[in-house]
C-alpha positions in Angstrom: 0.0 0.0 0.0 1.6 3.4 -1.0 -0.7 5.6 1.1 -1.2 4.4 5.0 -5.0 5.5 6.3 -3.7 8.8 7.9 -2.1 9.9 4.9 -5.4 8.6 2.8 -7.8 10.8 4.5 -5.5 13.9 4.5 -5.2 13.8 1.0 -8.6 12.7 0.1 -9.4 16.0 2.3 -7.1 18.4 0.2 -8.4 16.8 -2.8 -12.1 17.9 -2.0 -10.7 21.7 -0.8 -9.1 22.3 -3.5 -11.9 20.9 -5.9 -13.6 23.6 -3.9 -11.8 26.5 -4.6 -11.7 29.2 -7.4 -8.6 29.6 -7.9 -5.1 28.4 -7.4 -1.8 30.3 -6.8 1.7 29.5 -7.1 2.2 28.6 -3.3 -0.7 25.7 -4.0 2.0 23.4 -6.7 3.4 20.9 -3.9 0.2 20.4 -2.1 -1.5 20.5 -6.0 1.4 17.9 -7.5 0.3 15.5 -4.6 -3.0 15.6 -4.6 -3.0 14.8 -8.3 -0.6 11.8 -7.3 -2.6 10.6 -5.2 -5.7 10.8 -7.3 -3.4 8.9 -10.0 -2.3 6.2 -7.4 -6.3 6.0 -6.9 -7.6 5.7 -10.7 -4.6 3.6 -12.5 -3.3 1.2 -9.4 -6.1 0.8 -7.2 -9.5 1.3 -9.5 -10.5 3.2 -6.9 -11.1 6.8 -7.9 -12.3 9.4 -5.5 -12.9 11.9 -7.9 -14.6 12.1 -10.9 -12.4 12.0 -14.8 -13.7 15.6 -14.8 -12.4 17.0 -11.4 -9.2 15.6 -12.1 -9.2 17.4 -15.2 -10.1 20.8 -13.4 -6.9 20.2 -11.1 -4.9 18.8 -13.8 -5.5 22.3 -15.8 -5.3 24.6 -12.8 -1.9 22.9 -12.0 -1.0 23.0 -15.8 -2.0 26.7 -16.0 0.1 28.1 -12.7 3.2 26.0 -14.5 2.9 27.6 -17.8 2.7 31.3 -15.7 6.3 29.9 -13.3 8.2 27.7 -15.1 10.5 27.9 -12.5 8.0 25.9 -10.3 7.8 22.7 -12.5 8.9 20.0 -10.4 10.0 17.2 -11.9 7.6 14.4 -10.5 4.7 16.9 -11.8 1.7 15.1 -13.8 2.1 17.5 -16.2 
């Protein structure tokens, strides 16, 4: 198992706050990056998704669009 149950549920949680928000800013990438990781680790390891296809796309594009703005803060584990 890659994510124990405290680690699960904390990301699950920033998953949902995020999918909640308006907008994004640059300080948001690491927490972003993992979130989408662990939606990824969800969908294509586990079948399990928590999310639909279409929020993971909003977070996937929100992450891809403060990337394009800071190309500085591209890490290189990033979904993108």
């Amino acid at each position: 198992m890659k994510y124990n149950a405290a680690q699960t549920k904390e990301l699950a949680d920033l998953t949902r706050d995020f999918l909640n928000r308006a907008s994004f800013s640059a300080d948001n990438v690491p927490e972003l990056v993992s979130a989408l990781q662990f939606n990824e680790y969800r969908y294509y390891v586990l079948n399990e998704p928590i999310i639909s296809d279409y929020e993971y796309d909003q977070l996937y594009s929100s992450l891809k669009k403060i990337e394009k703005e800071n190309p500085s803060l591209v890490q290189d584990d990033s979904p993108t």
